[in-house]
N, C-alpha and C positions, 0 to 999 in steps of 0.2 A: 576678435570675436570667437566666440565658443567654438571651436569644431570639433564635427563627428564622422568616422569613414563605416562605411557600408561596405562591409568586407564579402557579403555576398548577394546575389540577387532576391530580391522580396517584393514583392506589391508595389507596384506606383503612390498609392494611398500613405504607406508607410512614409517615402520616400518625402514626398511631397510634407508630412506632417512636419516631419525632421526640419525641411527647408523652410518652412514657416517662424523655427526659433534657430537654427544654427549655420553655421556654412559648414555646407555637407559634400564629401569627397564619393565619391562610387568605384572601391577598387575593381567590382567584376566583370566594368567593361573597360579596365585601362590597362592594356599591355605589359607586362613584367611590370605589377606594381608590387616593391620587395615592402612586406609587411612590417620583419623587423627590422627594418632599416627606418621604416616611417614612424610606425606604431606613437613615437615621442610627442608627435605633431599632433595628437588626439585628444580628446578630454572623453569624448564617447565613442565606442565600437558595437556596432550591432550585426551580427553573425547567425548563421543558421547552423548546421551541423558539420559541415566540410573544416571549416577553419580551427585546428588545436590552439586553443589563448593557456599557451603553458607557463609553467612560473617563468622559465627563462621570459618566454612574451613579455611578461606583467612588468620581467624585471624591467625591461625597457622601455615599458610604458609611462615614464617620469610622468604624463598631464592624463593619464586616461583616470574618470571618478565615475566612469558608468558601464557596466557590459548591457548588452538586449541579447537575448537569445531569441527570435523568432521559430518558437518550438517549444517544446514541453521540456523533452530533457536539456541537462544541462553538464554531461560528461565529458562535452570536449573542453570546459573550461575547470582550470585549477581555480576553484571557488577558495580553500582556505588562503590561497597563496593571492587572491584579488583582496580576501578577508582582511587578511593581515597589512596589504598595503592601501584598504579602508576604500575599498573597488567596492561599489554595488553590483551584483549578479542578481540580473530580472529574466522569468522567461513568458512564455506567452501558455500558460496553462489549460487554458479552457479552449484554446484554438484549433483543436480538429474533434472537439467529445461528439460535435452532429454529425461529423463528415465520416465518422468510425461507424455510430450508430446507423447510418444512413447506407454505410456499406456493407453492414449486417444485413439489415432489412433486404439490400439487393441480392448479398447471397442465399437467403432465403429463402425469397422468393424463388430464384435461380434453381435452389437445391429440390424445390417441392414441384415446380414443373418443366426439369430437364431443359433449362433452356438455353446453355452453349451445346449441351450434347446435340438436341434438332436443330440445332443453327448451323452448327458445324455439318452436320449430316445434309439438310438440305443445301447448302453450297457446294458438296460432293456430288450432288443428282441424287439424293436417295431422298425419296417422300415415304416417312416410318412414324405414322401419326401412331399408330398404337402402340410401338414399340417406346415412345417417348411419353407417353400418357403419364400424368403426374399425380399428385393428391393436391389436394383445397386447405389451405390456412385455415377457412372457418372451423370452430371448433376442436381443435387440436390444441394440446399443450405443448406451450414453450416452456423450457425451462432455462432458467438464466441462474450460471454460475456465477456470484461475481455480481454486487447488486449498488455498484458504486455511478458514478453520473452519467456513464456509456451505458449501462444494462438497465439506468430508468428511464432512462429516453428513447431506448428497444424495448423496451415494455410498453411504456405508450404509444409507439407505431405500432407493434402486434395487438396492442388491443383494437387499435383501428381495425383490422382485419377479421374480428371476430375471433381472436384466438384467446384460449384462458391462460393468466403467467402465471406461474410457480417459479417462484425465485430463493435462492438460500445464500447468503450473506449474513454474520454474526456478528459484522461492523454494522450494524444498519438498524435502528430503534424498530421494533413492531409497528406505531407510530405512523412510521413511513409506508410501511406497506401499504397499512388502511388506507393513506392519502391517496394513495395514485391505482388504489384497486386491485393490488397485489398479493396474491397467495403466499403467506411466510411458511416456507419448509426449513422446518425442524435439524436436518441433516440433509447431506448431498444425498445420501441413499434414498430420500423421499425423493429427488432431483428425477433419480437414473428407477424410479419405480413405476414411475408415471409419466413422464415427456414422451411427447412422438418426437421434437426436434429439444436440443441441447445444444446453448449458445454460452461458449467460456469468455469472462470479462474479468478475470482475476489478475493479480499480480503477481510476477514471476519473482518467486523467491524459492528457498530451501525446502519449505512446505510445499508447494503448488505444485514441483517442477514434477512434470511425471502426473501429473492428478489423474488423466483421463490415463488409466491401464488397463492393464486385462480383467485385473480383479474387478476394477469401476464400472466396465462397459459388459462385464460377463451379469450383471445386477441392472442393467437397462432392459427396457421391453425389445421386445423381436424387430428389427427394421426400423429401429431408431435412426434418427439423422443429426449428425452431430456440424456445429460452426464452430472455426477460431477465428476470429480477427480479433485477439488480444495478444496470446505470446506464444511461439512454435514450441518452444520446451512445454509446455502443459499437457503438452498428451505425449504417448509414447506411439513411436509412428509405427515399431511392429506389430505391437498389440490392435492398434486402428486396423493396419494391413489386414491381420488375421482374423478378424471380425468381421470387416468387410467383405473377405472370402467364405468368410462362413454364415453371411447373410444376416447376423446381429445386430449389424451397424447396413441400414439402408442405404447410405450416402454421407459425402461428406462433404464441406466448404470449408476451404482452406487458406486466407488471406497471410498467414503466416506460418516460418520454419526455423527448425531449429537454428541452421546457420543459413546466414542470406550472403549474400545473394545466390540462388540455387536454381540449376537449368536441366539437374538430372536427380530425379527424385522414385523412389520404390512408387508413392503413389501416383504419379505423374500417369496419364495415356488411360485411366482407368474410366469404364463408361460411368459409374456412380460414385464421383470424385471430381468435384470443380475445384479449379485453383488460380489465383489471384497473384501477381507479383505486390504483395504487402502495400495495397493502393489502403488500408485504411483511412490513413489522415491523407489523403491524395486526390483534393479538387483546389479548384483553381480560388475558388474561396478561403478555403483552410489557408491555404500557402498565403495569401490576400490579409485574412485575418491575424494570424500567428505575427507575419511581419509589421500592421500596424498596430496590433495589441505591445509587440516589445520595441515599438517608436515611442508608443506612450508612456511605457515604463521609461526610458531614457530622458524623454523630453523631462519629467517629473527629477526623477533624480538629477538635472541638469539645472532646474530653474527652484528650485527647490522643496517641491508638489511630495504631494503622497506616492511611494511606491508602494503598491499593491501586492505586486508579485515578486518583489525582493527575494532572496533565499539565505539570504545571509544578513540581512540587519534589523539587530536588534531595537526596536521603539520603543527604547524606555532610557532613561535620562543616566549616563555613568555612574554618578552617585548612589543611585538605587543599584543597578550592576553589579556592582561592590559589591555591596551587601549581599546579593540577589545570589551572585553568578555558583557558587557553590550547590545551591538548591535546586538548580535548574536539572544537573543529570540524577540525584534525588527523584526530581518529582518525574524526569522519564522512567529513573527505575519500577519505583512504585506505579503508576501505571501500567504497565509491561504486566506486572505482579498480582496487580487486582485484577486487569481481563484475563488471565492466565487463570486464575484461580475461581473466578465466578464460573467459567467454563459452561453459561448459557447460549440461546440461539441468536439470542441479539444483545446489542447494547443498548440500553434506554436514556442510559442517564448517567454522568459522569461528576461525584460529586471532591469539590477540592478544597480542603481546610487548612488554615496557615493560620499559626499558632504562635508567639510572640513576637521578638521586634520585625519580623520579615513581615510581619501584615502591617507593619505603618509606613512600608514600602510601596512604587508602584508593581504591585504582582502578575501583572501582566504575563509574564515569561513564564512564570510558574504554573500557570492553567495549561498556557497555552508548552509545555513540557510534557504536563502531565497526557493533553491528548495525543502528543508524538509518539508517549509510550503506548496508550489503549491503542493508536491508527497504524503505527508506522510497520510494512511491511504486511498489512492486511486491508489494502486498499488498492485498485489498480490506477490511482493517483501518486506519482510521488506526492509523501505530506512532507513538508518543511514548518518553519518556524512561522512563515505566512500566512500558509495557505490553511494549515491545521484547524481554525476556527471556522471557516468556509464548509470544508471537508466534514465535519461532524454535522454543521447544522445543515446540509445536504442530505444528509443521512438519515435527521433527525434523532440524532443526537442531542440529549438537554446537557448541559453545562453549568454547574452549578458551583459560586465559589465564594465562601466564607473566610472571614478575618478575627480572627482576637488577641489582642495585642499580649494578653498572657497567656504563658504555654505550663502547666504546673508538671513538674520536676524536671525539665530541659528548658534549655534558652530557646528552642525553636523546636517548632513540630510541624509536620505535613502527615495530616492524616488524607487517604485518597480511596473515597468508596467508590466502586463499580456497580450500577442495577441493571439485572436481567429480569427481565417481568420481574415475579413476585421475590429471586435469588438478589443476596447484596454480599459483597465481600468488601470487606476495610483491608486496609492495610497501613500500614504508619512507622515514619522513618524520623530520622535527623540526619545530622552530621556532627563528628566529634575531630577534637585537635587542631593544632596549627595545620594539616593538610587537607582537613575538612572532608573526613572521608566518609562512606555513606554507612548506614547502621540502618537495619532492620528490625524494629521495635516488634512489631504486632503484624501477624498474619492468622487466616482461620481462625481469628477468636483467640489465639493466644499468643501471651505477651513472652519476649527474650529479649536479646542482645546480640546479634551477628551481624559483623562487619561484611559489608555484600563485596561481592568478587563480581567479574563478569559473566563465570557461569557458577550455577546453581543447581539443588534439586530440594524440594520439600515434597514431606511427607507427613498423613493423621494416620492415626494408630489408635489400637487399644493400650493405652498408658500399663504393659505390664511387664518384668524383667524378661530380657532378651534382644528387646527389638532395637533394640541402639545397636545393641553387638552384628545382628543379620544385616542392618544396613549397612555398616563395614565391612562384613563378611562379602559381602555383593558388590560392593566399589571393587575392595580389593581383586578377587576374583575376573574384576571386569578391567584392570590396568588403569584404575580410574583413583585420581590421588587425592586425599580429604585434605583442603587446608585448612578449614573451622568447622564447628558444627555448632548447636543450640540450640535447646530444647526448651517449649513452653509445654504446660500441663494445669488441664483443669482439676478444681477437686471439690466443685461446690455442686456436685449433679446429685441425686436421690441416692439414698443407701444401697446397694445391692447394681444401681444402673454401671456399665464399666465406665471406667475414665476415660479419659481422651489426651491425647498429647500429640504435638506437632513437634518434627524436628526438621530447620531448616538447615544443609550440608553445602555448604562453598568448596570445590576443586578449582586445580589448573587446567584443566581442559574441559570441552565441553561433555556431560553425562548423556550416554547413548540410551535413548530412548527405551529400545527393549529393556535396558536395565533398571529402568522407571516401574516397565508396565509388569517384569517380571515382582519386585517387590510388590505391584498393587494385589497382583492377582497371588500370593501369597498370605497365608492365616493372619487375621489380625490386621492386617491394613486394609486404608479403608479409600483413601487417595494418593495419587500422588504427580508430581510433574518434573519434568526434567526444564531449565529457562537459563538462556545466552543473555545477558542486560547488554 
């Protein structure tokens, strides 16, 4: 019979589903149960966060064909290394998005009328009714950074309350706002111009880390009240500190920090300043949910059902693969490339064109690449190869994809337009050689040839002699080393109107931004962007 061990404690429900198709082991109540001694005796492992399933694990795992992660992330396991020995990796995605939202809303309310600071106090003997006296939700603006499936389902609780949302997210169709009755801001500085409270639900990346700083919260109204319960690097805790002493920042609710677990904090003991041990996804449901939502994923992968929430396997037949598998980091490029480059408030509409024999393929992979590049890393979801199509049309994101079995003057094309309301950017690639490596056809309206590296910078100009040599002039100066460049250039505009030309430059290291912003804001250019593919 099938077995599966339950390597840590989860829901009854989960447990119970399990034993309905498999004989199921429970190592969290069995005494020195040695895991990789066992591990062999498994076909399915379901684990929560405690347990590392490292390669060496996996090596030993000769019978295991399913992981569950009961949880969203999925960092304690070597997924390439399950990849490779043809291991599904499932986790339980959508199982604490209410319990997060839910715990927003209690910091909230919490923050707006003082209510650990009077609780605390009146358990002390001190009755300080005016000294604790709070403000009213009605009417007040929230503002939600961060407008992914936790910051719409805190929108829809604060409109309960009578508050107005202003939300700004630039993954998120216009579309969407309308539906659920939400104010689309333009920029965060429309965020921090107008909020009494500001609630962060972004993802922690290179961009975010740091978001709420001095400059950020120096551009908020007087006595703003800011939330995190999304990621403790998103704000910077001196700048909040120093705000909060200079009365800019009202208050604040704090569900997360920088490093956890943490018992001694600068903000900690302060009267306008609640703090939470990171109970986001922390009820007895979540924990409940998460466990049998990645029972289901296992059960499926065991008996032969749809995995849902897979993160590593591909739904599409080997023999398209083949064909397919070259195109796939293509179309994340070119996506990355076209939201990069439309550089609108939202995303409307993601459009995907495959162009000879890859369209009489199943193209599945290829859409769903192309929204890894528009989503990935600007979502407070991880997006994967699964979940990707979920994740857009959440958003309200439209998805739009085309086939023509001929591509005229290449064997394959992927053209990949991006729409911001009325703004559209194309961009269009292949691949060339036995190594199948990616090429950059068309960006901004003009057409080249450069072989894409991992990092990049383009640039539009006025098409006149010099500006090739300034942007070399600027790398070099900056330690930054050119391996290609490539230049398109208009010439069919009115007589008299200037030209236009686009130069896209490939280096070995990544191009530091200021060095971007210094060429835009220089004669004659007109954009430009620095991108990591």
């Amino acid at each position: 019979m099938t077995r599966v061990l339950v390597a840590e404690k989860i829901g009854a429900s989960g447990i119970d589903l399990l034993r309905r198709h498999f004989d199921v082991d429970t190592a969290f109540d069995a005494d020195g149960f040695d895991l990789e001694a066992r591990i062999g005796d498994y076909d399915g492992l379901l684990i929560r966060s405690a347990t590392q399933v490292t390669a060496d694990l996996i090596g030993r795992a000769t019978n295991l064909k399913a992981i569950g992660r009961a949880g969203v992330g999925v960092d304690n396991v070597d997924v390439p290394a399950a990849t490779k020995r043809g291991i599904v990796v499932a986790n339980a995605p959508e199982s604490n998005v209410v319990t997060a939202a839910e715990h927003t809303m209690a910091l909230l309310l919490a923050l707006a009328r003082n209510v650990p600071q009077a609780h605390a106090a009146l358990v002390q003997g001190k009755w300080e009714r005016s000294k604790w006296s709070g403000v009213e939700l009605d009417g007040k603006t929230l503002g939600i950074l961060g407008f992914g499936r936790i910051g719409q389902l805190v929108a829809q609780r604060a409109r309960a309350f009578g508050m107005r949302i202003l939300a700004y997210d630039p993954f998120v169709s216009a579309e969407r706002y309308k539906e659920l009755g939400v104010a689309k801001a333009e920029d965060s500085d429309a965020i921090y111009a107008e909020a009494d409270f500001i609630t962060l639900h972004l993802p922690k990346t290179p961009e975010t880390e740091g978001w709420l700083d001095a400059e950020a919260l120096a551009k908020c109204k007087d006595g703003v009240r800011v939330l995190n319960v999304a990621r403790g690097p998103l704000i910077v805790d001196a700048d909040l500190e120093a705000a909060l002493d200079s009365g800019k920042v009202g208050g604040a609710a704090l569900d997360v920090f920088r490093s956890e677990p943490v018992t001694e904090h600068p903000l900690f003991g302060r009267d306008n300043v609640i703090v939470t041990p990171h109970l986001g996804a922390s009820t007895a449901e979540a924990t409940d949910r998460a466990g049998f939502q990645a029972a289901e994923q296992v059960v499926a992968a065991l008996t032969g059902g749809a995995v849902t929430t897979a993160v590593n396997v591909p739904a599409i037949k080997a023999e398209d693969l083949e064909v397919l598998g070259p195109y796939v980091p293509l179309c994340t490029a070119l996506g990355r490339l076209a939201v990069t480059l439309v550089a609108g408030s939202s995303v409307d509409r993601v459009e995907v064109e495959l162009l000879g024999r890859i369209a009489d393929r199943d193209t599945r992979p290829l859409g769903t690449a192309t929204l890894l590049g528009v989503l990935q890393g600007h979502t407070e979801e991880d997006v994967n190869v699964v979940n990707a199509p979920a994740v857009a049309e959440e958003r309200g994101i439209q998805v739009v994809e085309s086939r023509n079995s001929s591509a005229r003057d290449f064997e394959n094309l992927v053209r990949v337009t991006v729409r911001s309301g009325d703004r559209a950017e194309r961009v269009v690639g292949t691949t060339f050689g036995r190594r199948n490596r990616r090429h950059l056809l068309e960006a901004w309206g003009q057409r080249f040839d450069v072989q894409l590296e991992e990092h990049l910078a383009i640039f539009r100009y006025e098409d006149r002699p010099g500006m090739i040599g300034r942007i070399g002039t600027a790398f070099g100066e900056a330690g930054v080393n050119i391996v290609s460049a490539a230049v398109g250039r208009r010439d069919d505009l009115a007589d008299g109107a200037p030209h236009e030309a686009v130069m896209v430059v490939t280096t070995d290291a990544a191009v530091p931004r200021d060095v971007v912003a210094g060429m835009v804001a220089s004669d004659g250019f007109q954009d430009g962007h620095a991108i990591t593919l």
